[in-house]
C-alpha positions in Angstrom: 24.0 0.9 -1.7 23.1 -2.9 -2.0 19.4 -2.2 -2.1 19.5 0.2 -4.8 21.6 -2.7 -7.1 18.6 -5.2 -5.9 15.9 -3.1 -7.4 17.7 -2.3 -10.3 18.1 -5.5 -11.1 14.6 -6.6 -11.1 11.8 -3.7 -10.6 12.5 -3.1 -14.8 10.6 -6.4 -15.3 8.7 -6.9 -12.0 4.9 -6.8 -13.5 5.8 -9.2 -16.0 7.4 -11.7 -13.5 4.5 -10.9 -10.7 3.1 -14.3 -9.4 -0.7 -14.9 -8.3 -1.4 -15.7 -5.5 -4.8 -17.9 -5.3 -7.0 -15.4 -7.1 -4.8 -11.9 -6.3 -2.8 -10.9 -8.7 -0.2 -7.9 -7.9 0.1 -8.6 -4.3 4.2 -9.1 -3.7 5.7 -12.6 -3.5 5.1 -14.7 -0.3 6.3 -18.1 0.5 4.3 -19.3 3.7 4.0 -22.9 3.7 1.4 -25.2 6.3 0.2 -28.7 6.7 -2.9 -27.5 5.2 -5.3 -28.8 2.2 -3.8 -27.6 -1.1 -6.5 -25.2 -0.9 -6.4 -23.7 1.7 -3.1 -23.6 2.0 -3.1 -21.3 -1.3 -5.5 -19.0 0.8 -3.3 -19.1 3.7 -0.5 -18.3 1.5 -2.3 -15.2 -0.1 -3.9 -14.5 3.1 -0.5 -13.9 4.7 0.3 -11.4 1.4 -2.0 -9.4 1.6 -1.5 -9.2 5.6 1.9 -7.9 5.3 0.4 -4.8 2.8 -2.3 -4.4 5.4 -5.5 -4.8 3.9 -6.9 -6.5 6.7 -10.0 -7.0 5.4 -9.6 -8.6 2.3 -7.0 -11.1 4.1 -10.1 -11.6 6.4 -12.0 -12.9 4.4 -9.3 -14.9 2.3 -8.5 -16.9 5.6 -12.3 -17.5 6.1 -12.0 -19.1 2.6 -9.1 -21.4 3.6 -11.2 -22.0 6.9 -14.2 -23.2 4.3 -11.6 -25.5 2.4 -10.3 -27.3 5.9 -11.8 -26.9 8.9 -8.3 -28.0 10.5 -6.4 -25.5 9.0 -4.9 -24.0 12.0 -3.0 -21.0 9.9 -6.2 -20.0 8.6 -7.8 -19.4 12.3 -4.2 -17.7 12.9 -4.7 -15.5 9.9 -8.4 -14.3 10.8 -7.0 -13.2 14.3 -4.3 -11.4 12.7 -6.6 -9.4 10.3 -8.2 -8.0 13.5 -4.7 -6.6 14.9 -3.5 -2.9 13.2 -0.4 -2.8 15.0 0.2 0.7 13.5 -3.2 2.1 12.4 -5.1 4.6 15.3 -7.8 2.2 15.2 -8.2 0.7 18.3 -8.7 -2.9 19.0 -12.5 -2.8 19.5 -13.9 -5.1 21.8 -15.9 -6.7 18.6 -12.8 -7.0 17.3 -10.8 -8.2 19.9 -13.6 -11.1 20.4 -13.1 -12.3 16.8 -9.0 -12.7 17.3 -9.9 -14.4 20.6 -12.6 -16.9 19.4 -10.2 -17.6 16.4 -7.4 -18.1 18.5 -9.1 -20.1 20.6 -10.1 -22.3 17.2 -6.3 -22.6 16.0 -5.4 -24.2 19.9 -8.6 -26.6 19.3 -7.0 -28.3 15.9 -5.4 -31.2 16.7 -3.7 -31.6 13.2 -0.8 -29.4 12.2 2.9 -28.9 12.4 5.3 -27.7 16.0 5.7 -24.6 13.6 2.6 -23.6 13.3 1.0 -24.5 16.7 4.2 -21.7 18.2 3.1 -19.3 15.7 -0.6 -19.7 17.3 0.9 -19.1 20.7 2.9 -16.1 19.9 -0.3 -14.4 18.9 -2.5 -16.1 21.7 -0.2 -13.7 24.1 -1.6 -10.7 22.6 -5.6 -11.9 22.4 -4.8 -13.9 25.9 -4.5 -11.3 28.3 -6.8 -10.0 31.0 -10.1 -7.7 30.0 -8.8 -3.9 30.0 -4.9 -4.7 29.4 -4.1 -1.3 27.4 -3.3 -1.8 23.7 0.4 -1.0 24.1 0.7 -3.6 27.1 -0.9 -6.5 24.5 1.5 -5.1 21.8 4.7 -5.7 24.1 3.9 -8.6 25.1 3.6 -9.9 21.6 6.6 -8.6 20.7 8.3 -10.4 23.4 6.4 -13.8 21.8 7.7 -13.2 18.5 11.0 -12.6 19.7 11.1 -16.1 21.6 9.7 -17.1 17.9 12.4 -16.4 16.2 14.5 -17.9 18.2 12.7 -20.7 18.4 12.5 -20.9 14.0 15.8 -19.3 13.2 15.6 -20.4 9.7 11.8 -19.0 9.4 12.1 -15.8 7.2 8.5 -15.3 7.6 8.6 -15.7 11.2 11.9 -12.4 11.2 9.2 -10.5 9.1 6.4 -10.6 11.4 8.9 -10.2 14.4 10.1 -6.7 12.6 6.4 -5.6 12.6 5.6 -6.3 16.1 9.2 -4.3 16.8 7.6 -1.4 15.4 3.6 -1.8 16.8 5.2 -1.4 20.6 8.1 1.2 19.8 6.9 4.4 22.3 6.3 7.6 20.5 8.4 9.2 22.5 11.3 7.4 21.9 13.5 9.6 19.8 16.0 7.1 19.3 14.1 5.0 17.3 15.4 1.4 18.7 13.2 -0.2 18.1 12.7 0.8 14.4 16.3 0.4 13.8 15.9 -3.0 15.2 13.8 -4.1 12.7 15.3 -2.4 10.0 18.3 -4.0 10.2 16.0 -7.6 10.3 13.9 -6.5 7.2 17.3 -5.0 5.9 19.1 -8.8 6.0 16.4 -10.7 4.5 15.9 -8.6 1.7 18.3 -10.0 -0.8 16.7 -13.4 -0.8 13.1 -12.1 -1.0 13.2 -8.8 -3.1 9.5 -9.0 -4.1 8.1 -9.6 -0.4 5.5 -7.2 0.3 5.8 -7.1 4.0 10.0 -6.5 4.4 9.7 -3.3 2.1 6.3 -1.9 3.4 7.6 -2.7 6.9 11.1 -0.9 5.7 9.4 2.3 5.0 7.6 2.4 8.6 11.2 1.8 10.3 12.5 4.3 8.7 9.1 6.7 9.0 11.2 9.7 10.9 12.7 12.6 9.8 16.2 11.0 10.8 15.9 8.3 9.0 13.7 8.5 5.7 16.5 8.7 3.4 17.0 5.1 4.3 13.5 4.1 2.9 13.8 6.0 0.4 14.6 3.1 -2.1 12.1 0.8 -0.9 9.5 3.8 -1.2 9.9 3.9 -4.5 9.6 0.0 -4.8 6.6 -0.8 -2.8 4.2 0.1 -5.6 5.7 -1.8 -8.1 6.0 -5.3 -6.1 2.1 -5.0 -4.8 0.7 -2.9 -7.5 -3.2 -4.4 -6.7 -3.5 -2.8 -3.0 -3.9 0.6 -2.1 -2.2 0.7 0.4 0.8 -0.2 -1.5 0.3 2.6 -3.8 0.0 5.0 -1.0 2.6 3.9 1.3 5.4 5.1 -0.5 4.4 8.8 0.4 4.9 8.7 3.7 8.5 8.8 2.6 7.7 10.8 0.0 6.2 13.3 2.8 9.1 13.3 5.0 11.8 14.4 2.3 9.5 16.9 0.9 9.0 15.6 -2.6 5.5 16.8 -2.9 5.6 15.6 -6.9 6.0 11.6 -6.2 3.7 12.2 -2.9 1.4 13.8 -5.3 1.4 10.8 -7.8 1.6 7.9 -5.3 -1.6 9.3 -3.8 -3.5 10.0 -7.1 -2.9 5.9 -7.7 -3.8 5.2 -4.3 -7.3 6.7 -4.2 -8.1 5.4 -7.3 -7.0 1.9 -6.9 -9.2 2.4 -3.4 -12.0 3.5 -4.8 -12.2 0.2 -7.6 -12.1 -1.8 -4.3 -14.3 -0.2 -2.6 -12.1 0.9 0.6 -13.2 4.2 1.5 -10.6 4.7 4.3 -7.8 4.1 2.1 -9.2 6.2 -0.3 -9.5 9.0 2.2 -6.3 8.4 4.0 -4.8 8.7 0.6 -6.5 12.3 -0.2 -5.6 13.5 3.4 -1.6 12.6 2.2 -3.0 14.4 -1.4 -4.3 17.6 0.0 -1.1 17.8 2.1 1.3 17.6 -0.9 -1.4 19.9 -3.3 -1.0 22.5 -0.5 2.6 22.5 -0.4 2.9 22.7 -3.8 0.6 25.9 -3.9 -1.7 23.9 -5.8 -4.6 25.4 -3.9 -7.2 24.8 -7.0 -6.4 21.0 -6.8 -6.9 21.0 -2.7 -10.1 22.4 -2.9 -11.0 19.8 -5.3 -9.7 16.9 -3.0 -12.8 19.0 -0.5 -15.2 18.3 -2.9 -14.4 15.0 -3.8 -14.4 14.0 -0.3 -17.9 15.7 0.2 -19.5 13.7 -2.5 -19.0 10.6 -0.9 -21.9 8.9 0.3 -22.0 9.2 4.0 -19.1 8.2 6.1 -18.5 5.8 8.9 -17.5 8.3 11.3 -16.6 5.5 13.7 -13.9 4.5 11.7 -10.7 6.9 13.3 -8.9 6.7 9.7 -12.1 7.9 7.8 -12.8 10.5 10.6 -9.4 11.6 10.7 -9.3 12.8 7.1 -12.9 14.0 7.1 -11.8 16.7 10.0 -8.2 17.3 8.2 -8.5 17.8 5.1 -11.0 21.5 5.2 -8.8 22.0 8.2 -5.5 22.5 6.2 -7.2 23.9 3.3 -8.0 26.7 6.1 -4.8 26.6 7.7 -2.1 26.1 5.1 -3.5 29.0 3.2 -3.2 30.8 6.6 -7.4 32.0 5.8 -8.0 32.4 9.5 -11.3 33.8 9.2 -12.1 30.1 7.2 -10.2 28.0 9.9 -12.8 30.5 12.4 -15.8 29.4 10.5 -15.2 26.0 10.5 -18.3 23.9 11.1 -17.8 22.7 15.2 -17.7 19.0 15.9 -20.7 17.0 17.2 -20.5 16.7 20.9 -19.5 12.7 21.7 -17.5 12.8 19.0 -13.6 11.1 18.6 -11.6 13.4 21.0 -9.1 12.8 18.7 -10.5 13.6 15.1 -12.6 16.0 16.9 -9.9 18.1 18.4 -8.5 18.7 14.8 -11.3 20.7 14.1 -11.1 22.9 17.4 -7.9 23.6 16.7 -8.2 24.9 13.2 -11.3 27.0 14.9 -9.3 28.3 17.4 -5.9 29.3 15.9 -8.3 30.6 12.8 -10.2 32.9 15.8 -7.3 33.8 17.6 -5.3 35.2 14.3 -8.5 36.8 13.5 -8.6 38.8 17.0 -11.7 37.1 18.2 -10.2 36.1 21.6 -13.3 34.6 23.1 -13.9 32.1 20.3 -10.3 30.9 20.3 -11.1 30.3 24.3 -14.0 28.1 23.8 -12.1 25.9 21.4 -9.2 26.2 24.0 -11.7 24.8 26.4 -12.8 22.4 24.2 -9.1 21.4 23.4 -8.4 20.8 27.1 -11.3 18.6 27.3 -10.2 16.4 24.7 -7.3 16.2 26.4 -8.5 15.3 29.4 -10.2 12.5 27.8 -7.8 11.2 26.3 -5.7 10.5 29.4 -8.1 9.1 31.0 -8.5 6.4 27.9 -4.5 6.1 28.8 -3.8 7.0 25.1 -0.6 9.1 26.0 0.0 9.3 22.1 -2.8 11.7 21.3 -3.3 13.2 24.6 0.4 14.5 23.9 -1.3 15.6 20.3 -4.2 17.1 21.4 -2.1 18.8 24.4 0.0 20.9 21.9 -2.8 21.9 20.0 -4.3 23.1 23.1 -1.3 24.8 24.1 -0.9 26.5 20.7 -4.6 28.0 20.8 -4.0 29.3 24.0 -0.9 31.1 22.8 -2.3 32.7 19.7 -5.4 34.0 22.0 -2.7 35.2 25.0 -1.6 37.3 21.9 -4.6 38.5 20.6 -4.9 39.5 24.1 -2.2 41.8 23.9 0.1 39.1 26.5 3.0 38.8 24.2 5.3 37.3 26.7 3.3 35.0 27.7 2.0 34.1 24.5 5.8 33.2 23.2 6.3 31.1 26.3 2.9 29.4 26.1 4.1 28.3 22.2 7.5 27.5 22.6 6.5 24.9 25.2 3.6 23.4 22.5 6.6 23.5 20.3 8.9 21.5 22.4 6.1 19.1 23.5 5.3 18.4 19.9 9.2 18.1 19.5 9.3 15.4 22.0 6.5 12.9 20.1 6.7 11.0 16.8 3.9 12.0 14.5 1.7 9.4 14.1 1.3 7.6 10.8 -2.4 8.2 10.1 -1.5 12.1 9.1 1.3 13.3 6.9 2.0 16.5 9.6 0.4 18.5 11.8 -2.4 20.8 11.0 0.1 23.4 11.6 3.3 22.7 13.4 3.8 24.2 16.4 7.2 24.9 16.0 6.1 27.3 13.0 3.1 28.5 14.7 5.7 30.0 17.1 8.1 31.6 13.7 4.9 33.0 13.5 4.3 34.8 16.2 7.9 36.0 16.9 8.0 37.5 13.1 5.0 39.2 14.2 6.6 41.2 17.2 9.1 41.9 14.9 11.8 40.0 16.1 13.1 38.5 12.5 16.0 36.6 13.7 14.5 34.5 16.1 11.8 33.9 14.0 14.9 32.7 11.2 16.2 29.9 13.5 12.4 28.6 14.4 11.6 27.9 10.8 15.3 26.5 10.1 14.4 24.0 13.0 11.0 23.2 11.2 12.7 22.9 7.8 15.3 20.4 9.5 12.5 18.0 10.1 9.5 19.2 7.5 11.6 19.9 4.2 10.4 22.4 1.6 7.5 23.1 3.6 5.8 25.9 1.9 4.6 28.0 4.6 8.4 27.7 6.6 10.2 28.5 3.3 8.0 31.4 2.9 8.8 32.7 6.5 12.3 31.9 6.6 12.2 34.1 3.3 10.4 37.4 5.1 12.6 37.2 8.2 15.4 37.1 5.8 17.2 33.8 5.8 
């Protein structure tokens, strides 16, 4: 394969040959020139680095630098509204945030200085920030896309300009499109510029989210085991890697890439990362059967001074990780117990929680709990349709489904029960799982193994985990089923 000659041609000696960028050593390579001052053009230039690893908000505040050195820097107003865009985080685009990328857009149209080049790059994103108040997220994102597809064509020649292009591909694919064209899209974009930028941060992160599906994660698998080594300074860098890591099942490198993650989060101070990273952690811990380890990443993650709960990535791992500690060790009387969320809390962090309470209540034979968090579930649900965020009501509408199953069995209404899972199972079958969590709580799919091995029926229980194995390999809990009903 040609990208496995390309690293091992250079990642031997990539530290040593590791330019700085303006201050930021370890951050890839990045060639992004501007009419700038020298100055802020270095900014810009580093800016744009640490953009393509995602740390928005250190590239923030390195455009606001460049901003400081040359008031008619137009990249640099470019830059600070791209730092407000996540294009495949859950976090929303606040309205705080959204006024930020909208008064710096605004600034980048009002310099008169700069180059044809730069003032399209300014329009393409204008078309996301310029569109009318309540325009849903995925509306704004396939619109830009459609802008940086007329900018490519516009700058053939620009390799930065293919780069960004391949990341708006993947911020408007649908979750529900399981044949990933859009991924493979920009796969193949990222996939023909890599020999003539092998260090660049942003073709072999945006490589690993292409290829971010059980079909296609061998394909990343090379650049997974880059990434870290071309930005070794950014978390995310360090922790990006195991999401491939996650999806072939090797719980050993997901394991490591997390432990450097967290750490190099914590010396920077980004607590989300740092807990994004531990979620990933626990995960591979609890596959591994390291179960004294995963109930140390619980304690870590309760010693931390208190939390911005209003940030989805930080909530998210707060509500997952004691979730699968629960779960994963199938404790169900734990997973009962669970402390309930607050009420007016993130339907979709929140939901986690209920879910682990009510397939913990269910399997314990305490019907009438498992109902209220079914209740709760639908709720969440509910909420979340109205929001229009079709991705997580799908989410939250499986786990409903799934707690309503297990408590139709407790019940004693088997039939109904299987029926009730196998269609959480083939709704969960129809999404892609978001990138914020390395797998469901419990997969429904599984959940449903479960309950057939239960009434006995070994053999349909065999082909359920073989189908969760398929897409989840050496997933401890299906291994161990697929083992009892004699595969």
């Amino acid at each position: 394969m040609r990208f496995s000659i390309l690293l091992a041609l250079f990642t031997t000696t990539l530290a040593a040959q590791m330019p700085e960028h303006h201050g930021h050593a370890g951050i890839g390579e990045v060639r992004f020139p501007t009419t700038c001052a020298p100055e802020a053009a270095k900014s810009v230039e580093t800016g744009v680095a640490l953009l393509h690893s995602f740390w928005y908000s250190e590239a923030e505040r390195t455009f606001r630098r460049a901003i400081d050195a040359d008031k008619q820097c137009a990249m640099a107003y470019w830059g600070v509204a791209m730092s407000q865009y996540y294009p495949l985080w859950p976090a929303p685009l606040t309205p705080e945030r959204l006024r930020i990328g909208a008064e710096a857009i605004a600034a980048a149209r009002g310099v008169t200085s700069g180059s044809p080049r730069e003032r399209a790059y300014v329009d393409a994103l204008a078309a996301l920030y310029e569109q009318p108040a309540g325009t849903p997220l995925h509306d704004r994102a396939v619109t830009y896309e459609s802008a940086m597809a007329a900018l490519t064509a516009q700058l053939p020649d620009d390799d930065e300009a293919a780069i960004f292009y391949a990341l708006a591909l993947n911020g408007a694919a649908l979750p529900t499109d399981k044949t990933y064209a859009r991924q493979k899209q920009a796969a193949a974009i990222l996939n023909r510029l890599l020999p003539a930028h092998p260090r660049h941060p942003g073709i072999i992160h945006y490589l690993i989210h292409s290829n971010d599906t059980p079909e296609l994660a061998p394909l990343a698998l090379d650049a997974a085991r880059a990434y870290a080594k071309i930005a070794p300074s950014v978390p995310h860098a360090q922790h990006m890697p195991s999401h491939i890591f996650t999806r072939l099942g090797l719980w050993d490198e997901s394991v490591a890439s997390n432990l450097q993650a967290a750490k190099a989060a914590r010396e920077h101070h980004e607590v989300d990362e740092q807990l994004h990273a531990m979620d990933y952690l626990e995960y591979a811990y609890l596959q591994l059967g390291r179960f004294a380890d995963a109930k140390r990443v619980i304690a870590e993650m309760r010693a931390l001074p208190s939390l911005q709960q209003s940030d989805t990535k930080i909530a998210f791992a707060v509500a997952a990780i004691p979730a699968r500690y629960a779960l994963e060790r199938h404790d169900w009387r734990a997973a009962a117990a669970l402390p309930p969320p607050a009420a007016g809390g993130n339907p979709r962090t929140a939901a986690l929680t209920q879910f682990a309470i009510g397939i913990g209540a269910a399997r314990s034979g305490d019907a009438a709990a498992a109902k209220r968090a079914e209740e709760a579930l639908a709720g969440y649900a509910g909420a979340l349709a109205r929001d229009g965020d079709n991705l997580w009501r799908s989410q939250v509408a499986v786990q409903q489904r799934g707690v309503a199953a297990w408590r139709l069995f407790a019940e004693g209404h088997r039939d109904e029960a299987v029926a009730a899972m196998r269609s959480a199972a083939d709704e969960e079958d129809r999404s892609i799982k978001p990138p914020v969590t390395p797998g469901a709580l419990l997969p429904a799919r599984e959940l449903l193994a479960d309950m057939l091995l239960e009434m006995k029926r070994p053999n349909d229980a065999l082909a359920e985990y073989k189908a969760v194995l398929s897409v989840s390999p050496s997933r401890r809990n299906a291994l161990a089923g697929k083992t009892r009903s004699g595969g």
